[in-house]
Each structure stands twice: as C-alpha cells, then as structure tokens.
PDB file with one MODEL, atoms N, CA, C and O in Angstrom:
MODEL        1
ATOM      1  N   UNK A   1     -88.862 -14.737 -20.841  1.00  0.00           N
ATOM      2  CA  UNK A   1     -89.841 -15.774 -20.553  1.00  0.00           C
ATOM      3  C   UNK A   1     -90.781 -15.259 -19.459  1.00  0.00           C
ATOM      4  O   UNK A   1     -90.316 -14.694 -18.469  1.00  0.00           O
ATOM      5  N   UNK A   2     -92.447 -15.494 -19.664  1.00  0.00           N
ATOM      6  CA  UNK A   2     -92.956 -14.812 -18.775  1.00  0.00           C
ATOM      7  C   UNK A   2     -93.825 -16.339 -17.703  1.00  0.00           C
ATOM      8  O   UNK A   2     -93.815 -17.545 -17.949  1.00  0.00           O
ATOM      9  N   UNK A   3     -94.462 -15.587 -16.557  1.00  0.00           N
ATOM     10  CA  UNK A   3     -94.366 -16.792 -15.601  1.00  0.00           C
ATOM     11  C   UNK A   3     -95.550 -17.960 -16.351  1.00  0.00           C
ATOM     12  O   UNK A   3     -95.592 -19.188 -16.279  1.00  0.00           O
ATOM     13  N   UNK A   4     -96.388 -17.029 -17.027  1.00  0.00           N
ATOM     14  CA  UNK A   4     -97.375 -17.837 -17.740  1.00  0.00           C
ATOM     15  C   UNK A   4     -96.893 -19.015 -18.709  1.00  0.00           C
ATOM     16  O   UNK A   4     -97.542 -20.027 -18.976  1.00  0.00           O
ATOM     17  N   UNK A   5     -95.832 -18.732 -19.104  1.00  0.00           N
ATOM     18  CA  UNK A   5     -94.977 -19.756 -20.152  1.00  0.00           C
ATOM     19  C   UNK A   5     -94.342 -20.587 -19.489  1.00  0.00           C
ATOM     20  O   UNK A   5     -93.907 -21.516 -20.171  1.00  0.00           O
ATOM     21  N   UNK A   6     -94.052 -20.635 -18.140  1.00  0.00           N
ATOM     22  CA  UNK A   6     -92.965 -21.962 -17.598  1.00  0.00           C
ATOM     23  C   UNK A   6     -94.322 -22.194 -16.220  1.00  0.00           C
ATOM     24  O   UNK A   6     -93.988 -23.100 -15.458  1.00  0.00           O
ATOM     25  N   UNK A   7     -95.376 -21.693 -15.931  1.00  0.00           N
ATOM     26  CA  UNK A   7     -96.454 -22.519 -15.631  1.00  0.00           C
ATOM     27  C   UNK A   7     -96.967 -23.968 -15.327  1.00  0.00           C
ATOM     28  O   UNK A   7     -97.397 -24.523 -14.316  1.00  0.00           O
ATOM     29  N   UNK A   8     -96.722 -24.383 -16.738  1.00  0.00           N
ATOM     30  CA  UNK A   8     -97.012 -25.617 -17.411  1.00  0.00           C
ATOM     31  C   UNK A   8     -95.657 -26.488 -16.925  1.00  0.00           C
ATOM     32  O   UNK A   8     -95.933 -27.537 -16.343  1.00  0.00           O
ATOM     33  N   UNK A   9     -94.425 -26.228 -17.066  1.00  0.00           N
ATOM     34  CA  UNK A   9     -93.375 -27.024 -16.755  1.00  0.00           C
ATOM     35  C   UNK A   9     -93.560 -27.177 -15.017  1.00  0.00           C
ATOM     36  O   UNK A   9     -93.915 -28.190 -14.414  1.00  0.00           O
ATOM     37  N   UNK A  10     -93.274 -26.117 -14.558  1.00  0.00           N
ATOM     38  CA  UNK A  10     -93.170 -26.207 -13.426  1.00  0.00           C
ATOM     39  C   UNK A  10     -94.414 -27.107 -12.645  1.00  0.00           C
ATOM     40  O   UNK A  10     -94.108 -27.943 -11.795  1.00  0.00           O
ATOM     41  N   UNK A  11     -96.134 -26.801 -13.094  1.00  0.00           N
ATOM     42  CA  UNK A  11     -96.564 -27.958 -12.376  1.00  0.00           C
ATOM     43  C   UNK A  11     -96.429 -29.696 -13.056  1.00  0.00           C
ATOM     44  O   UNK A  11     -97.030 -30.743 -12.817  1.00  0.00           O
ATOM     45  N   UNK A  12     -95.607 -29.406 -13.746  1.00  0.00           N
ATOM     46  CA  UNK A  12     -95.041 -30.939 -14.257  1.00  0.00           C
ATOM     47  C   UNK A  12     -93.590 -31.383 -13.137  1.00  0.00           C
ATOM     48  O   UNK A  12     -92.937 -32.387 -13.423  1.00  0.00           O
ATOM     49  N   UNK A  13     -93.237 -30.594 -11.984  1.00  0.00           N
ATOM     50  CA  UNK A  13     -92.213 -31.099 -11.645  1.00  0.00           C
ATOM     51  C   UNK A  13     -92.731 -32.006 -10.321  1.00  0.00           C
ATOM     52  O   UNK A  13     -93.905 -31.937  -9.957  1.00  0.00           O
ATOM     53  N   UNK A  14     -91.870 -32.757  -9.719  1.00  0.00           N
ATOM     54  CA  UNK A  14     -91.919 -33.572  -8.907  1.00  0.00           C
ATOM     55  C   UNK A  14     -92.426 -32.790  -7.521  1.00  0.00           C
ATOM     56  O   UNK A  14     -92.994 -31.709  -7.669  1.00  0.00           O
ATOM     57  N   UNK A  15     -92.235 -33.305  -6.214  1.00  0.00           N
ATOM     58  CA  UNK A  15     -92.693 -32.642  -5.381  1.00  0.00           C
ATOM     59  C   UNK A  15     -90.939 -32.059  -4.844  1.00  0.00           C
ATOM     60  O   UNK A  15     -90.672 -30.864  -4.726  1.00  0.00           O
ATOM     61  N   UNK A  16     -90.267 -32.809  -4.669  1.00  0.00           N
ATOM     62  CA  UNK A  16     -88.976 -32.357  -4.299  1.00  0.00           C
ATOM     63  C   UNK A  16     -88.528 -31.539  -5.059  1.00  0.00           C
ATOM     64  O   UNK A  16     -88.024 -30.491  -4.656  1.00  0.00           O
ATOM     65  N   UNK A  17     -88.609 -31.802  -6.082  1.00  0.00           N
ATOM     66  CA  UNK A  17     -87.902 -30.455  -7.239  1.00  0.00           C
ATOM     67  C   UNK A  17     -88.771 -29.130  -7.054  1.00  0.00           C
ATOM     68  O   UNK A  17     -88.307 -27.998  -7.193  1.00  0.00           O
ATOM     69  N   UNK A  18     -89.767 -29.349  -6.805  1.00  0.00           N
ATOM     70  CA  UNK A  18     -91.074 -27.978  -6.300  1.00  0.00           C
ATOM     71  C   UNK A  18     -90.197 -27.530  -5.242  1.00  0.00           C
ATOM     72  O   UNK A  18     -89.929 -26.346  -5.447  1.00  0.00           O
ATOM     73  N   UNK A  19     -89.605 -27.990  -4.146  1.00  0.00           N
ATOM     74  CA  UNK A  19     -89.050 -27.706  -2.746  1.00  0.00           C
ATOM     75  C   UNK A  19     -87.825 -26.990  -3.519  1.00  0.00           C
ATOM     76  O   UNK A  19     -87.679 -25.768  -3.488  1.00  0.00           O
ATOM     77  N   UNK A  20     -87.085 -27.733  -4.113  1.00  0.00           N
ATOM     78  CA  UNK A  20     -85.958 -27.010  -4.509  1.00  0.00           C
ATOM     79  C   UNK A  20     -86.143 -25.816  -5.015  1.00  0.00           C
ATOM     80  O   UNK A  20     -85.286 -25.031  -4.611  1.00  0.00           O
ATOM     81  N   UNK A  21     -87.061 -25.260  -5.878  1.00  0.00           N
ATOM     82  CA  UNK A  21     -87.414 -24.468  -6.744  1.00  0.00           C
ATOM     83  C   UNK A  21     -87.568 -23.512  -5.729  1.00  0.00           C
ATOM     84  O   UNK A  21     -86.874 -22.498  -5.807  1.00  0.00           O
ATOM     85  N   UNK A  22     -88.406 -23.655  -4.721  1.00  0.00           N
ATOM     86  CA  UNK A  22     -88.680 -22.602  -3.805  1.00  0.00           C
ATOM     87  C   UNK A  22     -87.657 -22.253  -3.200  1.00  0.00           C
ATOM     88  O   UNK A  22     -87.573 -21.028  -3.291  1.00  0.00           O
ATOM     89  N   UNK A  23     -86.788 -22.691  -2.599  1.00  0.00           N
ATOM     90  CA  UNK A  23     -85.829 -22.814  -1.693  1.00  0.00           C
ATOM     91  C   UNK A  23     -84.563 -21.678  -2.933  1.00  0.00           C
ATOM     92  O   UNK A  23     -84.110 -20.568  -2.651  1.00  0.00           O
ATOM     93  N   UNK A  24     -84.352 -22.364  -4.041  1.00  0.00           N
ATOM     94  CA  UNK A  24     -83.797 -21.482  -5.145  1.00  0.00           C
ATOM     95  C   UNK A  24     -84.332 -20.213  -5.403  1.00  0.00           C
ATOM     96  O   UNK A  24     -83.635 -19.242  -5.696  1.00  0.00           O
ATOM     97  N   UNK A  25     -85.550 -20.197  -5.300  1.00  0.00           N
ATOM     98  CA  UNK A  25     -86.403 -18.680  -5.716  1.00  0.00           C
ATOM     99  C   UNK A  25     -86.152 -17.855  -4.485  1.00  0.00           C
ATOM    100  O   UNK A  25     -86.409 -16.661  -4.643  1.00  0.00           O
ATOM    101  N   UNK A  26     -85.657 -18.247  -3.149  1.00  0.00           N
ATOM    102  CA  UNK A  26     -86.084 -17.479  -1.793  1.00  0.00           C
ATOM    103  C   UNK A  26     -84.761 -16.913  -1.299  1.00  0.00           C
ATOM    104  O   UNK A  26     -84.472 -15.913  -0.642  1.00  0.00           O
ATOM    105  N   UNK A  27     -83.919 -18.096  -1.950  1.00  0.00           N
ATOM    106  CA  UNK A  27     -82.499 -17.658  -1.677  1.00  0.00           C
ATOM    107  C   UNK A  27     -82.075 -16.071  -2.842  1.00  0.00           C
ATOM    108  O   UNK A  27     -81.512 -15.026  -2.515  1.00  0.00           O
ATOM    109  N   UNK A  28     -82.575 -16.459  -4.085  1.00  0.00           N
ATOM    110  CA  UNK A  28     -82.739 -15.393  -4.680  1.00  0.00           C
ATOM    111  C   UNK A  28     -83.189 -14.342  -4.422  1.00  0.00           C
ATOM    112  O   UNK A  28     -82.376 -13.418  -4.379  1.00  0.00           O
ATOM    113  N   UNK A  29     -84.526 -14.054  -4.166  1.00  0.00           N
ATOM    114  CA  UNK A  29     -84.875 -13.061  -3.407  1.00  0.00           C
ATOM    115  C   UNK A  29     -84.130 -12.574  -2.136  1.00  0.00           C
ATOM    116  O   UNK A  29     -84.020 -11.408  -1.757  1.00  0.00           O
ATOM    117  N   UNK A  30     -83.615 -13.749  -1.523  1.00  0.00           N
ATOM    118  CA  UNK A  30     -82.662 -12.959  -0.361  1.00  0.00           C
ATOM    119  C   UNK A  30     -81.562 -12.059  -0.959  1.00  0.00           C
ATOM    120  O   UNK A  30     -81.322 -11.023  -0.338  1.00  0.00           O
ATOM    121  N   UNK A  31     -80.706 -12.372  -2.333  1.00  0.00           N
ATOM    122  CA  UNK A  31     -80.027 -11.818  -2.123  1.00  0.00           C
ATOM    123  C   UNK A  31     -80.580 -10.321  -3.007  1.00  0.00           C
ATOM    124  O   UNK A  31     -79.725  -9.482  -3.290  1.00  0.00           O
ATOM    125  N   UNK A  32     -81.214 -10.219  -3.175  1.00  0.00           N
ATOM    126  CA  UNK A  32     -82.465  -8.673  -3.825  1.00  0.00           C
ATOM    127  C   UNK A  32     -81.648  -8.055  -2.675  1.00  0.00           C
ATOM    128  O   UNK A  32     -81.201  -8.403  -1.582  1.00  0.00           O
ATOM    129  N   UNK A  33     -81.686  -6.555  -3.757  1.00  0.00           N
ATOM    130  CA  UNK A  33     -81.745  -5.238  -2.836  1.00  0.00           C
ATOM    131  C   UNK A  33     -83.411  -5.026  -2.613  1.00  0.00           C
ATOM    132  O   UNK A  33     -84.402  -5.397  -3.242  1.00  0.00           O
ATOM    133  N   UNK A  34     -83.252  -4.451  -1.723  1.00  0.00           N
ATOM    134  CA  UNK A  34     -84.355  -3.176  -2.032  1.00  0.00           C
ATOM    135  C   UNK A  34     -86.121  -4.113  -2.134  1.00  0.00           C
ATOM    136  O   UNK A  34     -87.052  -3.720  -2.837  1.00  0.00           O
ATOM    137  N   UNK A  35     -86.155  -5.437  -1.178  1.00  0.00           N
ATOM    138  CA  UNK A  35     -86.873  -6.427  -1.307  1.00  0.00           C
ATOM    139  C   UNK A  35     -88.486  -5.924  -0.527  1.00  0.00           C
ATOM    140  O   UNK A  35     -89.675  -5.896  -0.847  1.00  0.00           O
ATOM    141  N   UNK A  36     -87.745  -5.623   0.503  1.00  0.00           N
ATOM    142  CA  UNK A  36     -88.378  -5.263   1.782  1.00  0.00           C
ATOM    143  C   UNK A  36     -88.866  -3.604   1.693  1.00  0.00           C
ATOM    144  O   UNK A  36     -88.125  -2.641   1.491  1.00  0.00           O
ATOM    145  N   UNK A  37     -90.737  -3.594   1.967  1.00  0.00           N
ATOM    146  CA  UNK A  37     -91.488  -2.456   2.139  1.00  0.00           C
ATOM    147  C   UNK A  37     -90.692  -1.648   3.365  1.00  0.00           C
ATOM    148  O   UNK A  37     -90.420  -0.451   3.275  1.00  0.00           O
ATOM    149  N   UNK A  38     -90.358  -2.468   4.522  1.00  0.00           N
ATOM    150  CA  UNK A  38     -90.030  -1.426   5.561  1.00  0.00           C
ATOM    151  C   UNK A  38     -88.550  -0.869   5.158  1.00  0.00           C
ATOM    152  O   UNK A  38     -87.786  -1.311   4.299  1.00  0.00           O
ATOM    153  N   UNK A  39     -88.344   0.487   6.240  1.00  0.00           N
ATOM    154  CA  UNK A  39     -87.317   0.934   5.651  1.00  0.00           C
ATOM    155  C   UNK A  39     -86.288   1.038   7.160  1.00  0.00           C
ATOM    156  O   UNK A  39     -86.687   1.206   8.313  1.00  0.00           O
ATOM    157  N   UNK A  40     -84.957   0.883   6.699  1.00  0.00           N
ATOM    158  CA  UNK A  40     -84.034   0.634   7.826  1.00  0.00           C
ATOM    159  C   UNK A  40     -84.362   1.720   9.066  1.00  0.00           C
ATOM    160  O   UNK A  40     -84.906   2.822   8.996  1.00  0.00           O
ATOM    161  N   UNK A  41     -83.899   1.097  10.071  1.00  0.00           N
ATOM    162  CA  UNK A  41     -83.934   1.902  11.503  1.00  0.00           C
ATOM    163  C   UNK A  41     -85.251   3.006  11.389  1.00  0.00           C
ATOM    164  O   UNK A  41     -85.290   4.194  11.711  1.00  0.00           O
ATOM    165  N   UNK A  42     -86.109   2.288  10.910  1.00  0.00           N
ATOM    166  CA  UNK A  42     -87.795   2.819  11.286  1.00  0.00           C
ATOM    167  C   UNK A  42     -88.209   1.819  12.277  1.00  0.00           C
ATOM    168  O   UNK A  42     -88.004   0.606  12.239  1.00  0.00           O
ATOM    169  N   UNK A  43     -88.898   2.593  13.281  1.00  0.00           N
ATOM    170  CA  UNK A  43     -89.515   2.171  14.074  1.00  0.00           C
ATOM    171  C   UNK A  43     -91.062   2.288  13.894  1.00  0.00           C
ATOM    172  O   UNK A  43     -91.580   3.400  13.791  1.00  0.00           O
ATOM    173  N   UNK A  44     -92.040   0.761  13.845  1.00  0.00           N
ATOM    174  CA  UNK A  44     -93.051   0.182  13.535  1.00  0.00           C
ATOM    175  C   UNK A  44     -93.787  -0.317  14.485  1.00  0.00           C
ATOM    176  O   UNK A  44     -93.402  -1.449  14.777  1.00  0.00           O
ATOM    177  N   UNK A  45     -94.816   0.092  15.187  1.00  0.00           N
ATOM    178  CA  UNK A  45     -95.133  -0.467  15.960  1.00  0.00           C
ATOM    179  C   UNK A  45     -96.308  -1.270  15.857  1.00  0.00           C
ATOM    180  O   UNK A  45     -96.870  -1.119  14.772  1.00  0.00           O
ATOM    181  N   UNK A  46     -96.725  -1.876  16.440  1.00  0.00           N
ATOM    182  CA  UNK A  46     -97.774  -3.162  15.932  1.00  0.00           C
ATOM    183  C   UNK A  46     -98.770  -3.326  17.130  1.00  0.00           C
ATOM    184  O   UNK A  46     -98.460  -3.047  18.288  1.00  0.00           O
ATOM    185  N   UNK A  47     -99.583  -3.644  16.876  1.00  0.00           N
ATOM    186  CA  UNK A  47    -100.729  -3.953  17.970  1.00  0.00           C
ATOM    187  C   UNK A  47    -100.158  -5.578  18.472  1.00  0.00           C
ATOM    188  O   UNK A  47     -99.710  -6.476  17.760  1.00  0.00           O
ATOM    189  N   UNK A  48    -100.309  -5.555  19.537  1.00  0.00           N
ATOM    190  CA  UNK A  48    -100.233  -7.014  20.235  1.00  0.00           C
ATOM    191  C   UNK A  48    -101.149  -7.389  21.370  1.00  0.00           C
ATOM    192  O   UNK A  48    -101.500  -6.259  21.710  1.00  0.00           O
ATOM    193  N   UNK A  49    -101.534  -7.898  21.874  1.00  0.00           N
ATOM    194  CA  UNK A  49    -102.586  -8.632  22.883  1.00  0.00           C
ATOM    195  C   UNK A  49    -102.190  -8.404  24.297  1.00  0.00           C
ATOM    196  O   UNK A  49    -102.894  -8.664  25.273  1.00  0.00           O
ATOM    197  N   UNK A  50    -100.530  -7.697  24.321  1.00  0.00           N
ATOM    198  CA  UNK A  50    -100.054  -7.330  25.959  1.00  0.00           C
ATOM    199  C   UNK A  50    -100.720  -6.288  26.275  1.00  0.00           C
ATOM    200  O   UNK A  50    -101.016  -5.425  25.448  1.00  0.00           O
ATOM    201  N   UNK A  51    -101.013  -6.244  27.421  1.00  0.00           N
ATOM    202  CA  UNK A  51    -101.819  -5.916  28.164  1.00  0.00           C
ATOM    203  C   UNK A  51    -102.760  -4.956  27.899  1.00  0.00           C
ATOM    204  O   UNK A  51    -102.848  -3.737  28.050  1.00  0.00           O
ATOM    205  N   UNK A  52    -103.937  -6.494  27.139  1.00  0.00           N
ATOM    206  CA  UNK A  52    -105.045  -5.512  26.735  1.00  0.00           C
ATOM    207  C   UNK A  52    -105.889  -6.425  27.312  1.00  0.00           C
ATOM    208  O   UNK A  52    -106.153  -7.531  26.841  1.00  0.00           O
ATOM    209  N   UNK A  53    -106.449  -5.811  28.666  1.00  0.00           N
ATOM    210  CA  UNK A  53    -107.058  -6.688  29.651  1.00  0.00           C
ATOM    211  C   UNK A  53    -108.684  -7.005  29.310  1.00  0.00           C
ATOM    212  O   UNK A  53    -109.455  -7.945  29.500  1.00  0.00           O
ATOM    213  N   UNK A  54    -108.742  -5.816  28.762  1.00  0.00           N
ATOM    214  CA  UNK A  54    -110.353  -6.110  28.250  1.00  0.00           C
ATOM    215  C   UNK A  54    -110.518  -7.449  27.465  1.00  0.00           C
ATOM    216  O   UNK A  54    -111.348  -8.322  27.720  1.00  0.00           O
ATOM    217  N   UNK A  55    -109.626  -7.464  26.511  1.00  0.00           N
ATOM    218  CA  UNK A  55    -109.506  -8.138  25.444  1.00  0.00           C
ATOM    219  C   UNK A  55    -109.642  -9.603  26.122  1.00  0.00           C
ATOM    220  O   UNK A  55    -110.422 -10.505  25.819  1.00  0.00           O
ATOM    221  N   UNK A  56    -108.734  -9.572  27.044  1.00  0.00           N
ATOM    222  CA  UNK A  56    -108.622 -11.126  27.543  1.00  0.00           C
ATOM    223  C   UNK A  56    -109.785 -11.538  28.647  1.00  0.00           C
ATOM    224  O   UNK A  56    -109.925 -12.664  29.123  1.00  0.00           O
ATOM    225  N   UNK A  57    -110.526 -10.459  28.925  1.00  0.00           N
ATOM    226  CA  UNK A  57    -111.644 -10.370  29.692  1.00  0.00           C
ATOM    227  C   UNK A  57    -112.822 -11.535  28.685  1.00  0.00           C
ATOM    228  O   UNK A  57    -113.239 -12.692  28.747  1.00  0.00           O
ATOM    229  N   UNK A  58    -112.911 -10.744  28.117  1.00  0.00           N
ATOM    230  CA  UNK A  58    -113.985 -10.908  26.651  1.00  0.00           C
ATOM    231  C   UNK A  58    -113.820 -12.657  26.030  1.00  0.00           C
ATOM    232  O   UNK A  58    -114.566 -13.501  25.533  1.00  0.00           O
ATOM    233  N   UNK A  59    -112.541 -12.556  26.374  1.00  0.00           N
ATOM    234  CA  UNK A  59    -111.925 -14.076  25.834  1.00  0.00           C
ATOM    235  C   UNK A  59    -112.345 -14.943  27.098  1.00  0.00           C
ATOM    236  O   UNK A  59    -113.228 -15.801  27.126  1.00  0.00           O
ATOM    237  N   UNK A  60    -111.713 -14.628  27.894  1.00  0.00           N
ATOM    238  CA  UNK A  60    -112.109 -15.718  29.362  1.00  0.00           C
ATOM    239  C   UNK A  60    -113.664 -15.880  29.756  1.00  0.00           C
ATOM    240  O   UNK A  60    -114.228 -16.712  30.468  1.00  0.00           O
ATOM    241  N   UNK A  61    -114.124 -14.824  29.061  1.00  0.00           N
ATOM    242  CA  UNK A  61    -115.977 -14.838  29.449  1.00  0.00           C
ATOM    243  C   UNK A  61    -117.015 -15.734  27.871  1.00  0.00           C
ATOM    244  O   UNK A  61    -118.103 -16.262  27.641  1.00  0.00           O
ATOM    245  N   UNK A  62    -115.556 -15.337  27.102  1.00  0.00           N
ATOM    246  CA  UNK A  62    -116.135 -16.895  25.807  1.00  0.00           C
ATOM    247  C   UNK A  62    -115.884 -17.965  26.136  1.00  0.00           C
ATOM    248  O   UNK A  62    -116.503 -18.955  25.746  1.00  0.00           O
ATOM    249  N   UNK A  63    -114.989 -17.979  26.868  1.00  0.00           N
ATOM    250  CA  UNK A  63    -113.986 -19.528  26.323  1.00  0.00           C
ATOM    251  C   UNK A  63    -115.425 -20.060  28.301  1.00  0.00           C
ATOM    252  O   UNK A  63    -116.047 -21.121  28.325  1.00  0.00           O
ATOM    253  N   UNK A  64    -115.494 -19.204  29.275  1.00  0.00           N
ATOM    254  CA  UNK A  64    -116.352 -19.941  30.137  1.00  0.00           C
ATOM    255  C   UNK A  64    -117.510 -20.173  29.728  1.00  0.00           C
ATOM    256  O   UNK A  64    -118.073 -21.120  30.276  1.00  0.00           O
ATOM    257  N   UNK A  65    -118.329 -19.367  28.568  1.00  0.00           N
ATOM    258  CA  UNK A  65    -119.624 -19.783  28.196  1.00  0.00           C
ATOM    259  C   UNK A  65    -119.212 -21.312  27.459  1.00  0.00           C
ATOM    260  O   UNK A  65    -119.809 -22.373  27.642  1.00  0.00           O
ATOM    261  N   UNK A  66    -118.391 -21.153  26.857  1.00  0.00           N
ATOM    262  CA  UNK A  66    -118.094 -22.133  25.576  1.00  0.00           C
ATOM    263  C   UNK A  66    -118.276 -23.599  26.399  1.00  0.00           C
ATOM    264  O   UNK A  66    -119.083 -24.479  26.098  1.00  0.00           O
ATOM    265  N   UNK A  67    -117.191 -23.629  27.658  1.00  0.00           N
ATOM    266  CA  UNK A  67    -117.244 -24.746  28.571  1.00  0.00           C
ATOM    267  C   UNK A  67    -118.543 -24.652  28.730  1.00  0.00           C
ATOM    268  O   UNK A  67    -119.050 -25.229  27.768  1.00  0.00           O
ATOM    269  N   UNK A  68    -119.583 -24.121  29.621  1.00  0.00           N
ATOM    270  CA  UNK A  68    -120.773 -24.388  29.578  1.00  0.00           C
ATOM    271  C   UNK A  68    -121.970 -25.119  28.882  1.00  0.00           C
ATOM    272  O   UNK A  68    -122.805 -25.983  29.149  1.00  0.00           O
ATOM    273  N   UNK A  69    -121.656 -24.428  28.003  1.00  0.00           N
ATOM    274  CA  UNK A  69    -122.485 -25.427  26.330  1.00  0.00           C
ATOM    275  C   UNK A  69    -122.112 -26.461  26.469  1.00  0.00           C
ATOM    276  O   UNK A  69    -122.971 -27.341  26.428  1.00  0.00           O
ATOM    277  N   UNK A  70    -120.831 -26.832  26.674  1.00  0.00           N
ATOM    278  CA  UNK A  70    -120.635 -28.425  26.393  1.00  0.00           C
ATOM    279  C   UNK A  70    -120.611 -29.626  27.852  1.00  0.00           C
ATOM    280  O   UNK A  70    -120.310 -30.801  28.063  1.00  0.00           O
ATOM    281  N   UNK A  71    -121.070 -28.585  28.506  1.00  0.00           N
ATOM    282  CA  UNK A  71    -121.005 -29.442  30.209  1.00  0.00           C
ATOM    283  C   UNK A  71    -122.428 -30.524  29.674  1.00  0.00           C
ATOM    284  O   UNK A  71    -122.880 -31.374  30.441  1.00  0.00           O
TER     285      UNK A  71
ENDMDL
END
C-alpha cells in the first residue's frame, strides 16, 4: 500500500485518532535502526549565539532603535 492510497482515509480520521496515528508512527520510527543521519560518538559542533558579542551588539543597537520609533 502506497502513502498516496491511505491519503484519503487518513484525512477522513478524527482529530484524536490523527494524534494517535502520530504518536503510533513515532514510536515506530523510534524503534528503526539506523534512523538517525548523525553517527555515534561523532562530535558536531553547531554555531550558537555564546559569546558572539558582536552579534548581540547589533541586536541591542536594533532592539534601541526599535524602542525609539515607537517612543
């Protein structure tokens, strides 16, 4: 059965049975191998907003114009 064929049923279901469905589909996927792009004990590092002073510079010099406009 392909997803195009149960489509039609599924937006015929209730709103709770939609919840269930998801909740059934996620638990499923939890129990998947092999689900997840990253790969064990890799280290990923990510950009974050700590201490990127400029950044918050730039922000505090919007957010004071912004107050301004609306004084």
């Amino acid at each position: 059965m392909t997803l195009i064929e149960i489509l039609p049923a599924i937006h015929q279901l209730s709103v709770p049975d939609k919840l269930r469905l998801i909740r059934l589909l996620a638990e499923d996927l939890d129990r998947a191998e092999d689900i997840s792009p990253f790969e064990h004990h890799k280290l990923y590092y990510l950009l974050t907003p700590y201490n990127s002073f400029g950044a918050a510079g730039v922000l505090a010099r919007a957010l004071a114009a912004s107050d301004d406009d609306g004084a």
